[in-house]
Structure formats: C-alpha cells, structure tokens
C-alpha positions as CSV (number, residue, x, y, z in Angstrom):
1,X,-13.8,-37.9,-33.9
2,X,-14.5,-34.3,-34.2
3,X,-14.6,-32.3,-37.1
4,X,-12.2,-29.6,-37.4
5,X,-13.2,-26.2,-37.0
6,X,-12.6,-23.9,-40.2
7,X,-13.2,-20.1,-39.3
8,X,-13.7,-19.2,-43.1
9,X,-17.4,-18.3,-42.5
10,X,-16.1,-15.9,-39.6
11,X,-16.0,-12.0,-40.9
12,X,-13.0,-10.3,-40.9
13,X,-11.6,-6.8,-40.7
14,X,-10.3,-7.2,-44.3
15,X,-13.8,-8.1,-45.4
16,X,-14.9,-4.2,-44.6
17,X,-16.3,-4.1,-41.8
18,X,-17.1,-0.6,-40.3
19,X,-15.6,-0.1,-36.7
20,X,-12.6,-2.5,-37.3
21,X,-8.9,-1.6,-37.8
22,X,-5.7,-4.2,-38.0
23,X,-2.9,-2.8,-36.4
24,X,0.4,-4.2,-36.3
25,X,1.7,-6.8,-33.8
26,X,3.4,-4.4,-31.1
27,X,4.0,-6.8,-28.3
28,X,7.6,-7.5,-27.8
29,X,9.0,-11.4,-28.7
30,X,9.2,-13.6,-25.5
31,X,12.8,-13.4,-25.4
32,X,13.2,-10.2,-25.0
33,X,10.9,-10.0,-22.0
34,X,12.5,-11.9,-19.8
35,X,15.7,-10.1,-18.1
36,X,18.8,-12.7,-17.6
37,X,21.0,-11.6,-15.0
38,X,24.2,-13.9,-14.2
39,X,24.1,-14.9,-10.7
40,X,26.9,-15.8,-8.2
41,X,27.1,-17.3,-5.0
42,X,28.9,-15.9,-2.4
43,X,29.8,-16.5,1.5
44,X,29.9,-13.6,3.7
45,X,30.2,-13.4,7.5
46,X,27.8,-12.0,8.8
47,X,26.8,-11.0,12.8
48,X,24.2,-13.1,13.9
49,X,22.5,-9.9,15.2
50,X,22.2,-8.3,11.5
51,X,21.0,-11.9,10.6
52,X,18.4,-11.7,12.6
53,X,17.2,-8.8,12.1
54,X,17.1,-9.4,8.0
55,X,15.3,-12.3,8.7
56,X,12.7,-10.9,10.5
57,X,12.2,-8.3,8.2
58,X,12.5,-10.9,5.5
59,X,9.8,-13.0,7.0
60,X,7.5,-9.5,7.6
61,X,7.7,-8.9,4.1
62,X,7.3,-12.5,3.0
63,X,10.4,-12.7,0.8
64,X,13.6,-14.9,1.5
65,X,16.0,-13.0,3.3
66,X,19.1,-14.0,0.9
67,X,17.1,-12.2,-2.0
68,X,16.7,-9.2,0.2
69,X,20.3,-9.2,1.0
70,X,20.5,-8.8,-2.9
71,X,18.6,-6.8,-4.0
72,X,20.5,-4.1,-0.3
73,X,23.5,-5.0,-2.4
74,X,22.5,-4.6,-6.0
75,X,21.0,-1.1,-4.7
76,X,24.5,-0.2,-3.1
77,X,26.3,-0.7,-5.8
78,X,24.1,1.0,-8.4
79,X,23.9,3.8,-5.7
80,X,27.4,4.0,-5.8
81,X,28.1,3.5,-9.1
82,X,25.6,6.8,-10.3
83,X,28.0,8.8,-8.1
C-alpha cells in the first residue's frame, strides 16, 4: 500500500514568500454556470421545400436542424420582443 502524501513540507504563500499573493476564490459555483432553460416540444407543419433547405444548411454547418429551427425562433421572438 502507499503511503499517503502529506504536503506539510511544501512552502506556502503564508510562509512569506516574495512573489506570492493569495487572492480570493473568484470563480463562480458550478451551479450558477450552467443556464437551465425549460424546453418544449412542439409540431409545426412545415413545407417540405423550407425543410429542405434547413437541412441542408443544417448539415453545412454541422448542427441538427431542429436546434437551428430554435435558436431562428428564439432570435424572432427576442427580436420582436426588444421592439
């Protein structure tokens, strides 16, 4: 088995050591990185020659068209929301 590593022996910045400086933890918690937005699905008709051409542009840009056709909506409506 291995011994356990103890880091007494280690110097530290509250030992004195010239050129170091303890700051304060600035990095945001986990939680509040990661942006929850509620979801829903929907059907919508849609002409099979807009379909195509979102997937094609879809599959140019290497993203799945249904998020595309999100993220056209989410834009409209925060466009037409600022208004």
């Amino acid at each position: 088995m291995r011994k356990k590593i103890v880091h007494d022996e280690y110097p530290w910045p509250e030992a004195g050591i010239k050129g170091f400086k303890k700051i304060a933890d600035f990095l945001p918690k986990p939680e509040e990185l990661v942006f929850r937005i509620k979801k829903e699905e929907v059907t919508l008709p849609v002409s099979e020659h807009s379909l195509a051409f979102y997937r094609k542009y879809a599959k140019k840009h290497n993203i799945a068209f249904e998020d595309m056709l999100g993220a056209i909506l989410d834009a409209y409506a925060q466009h037409s929301a600022a208004k």
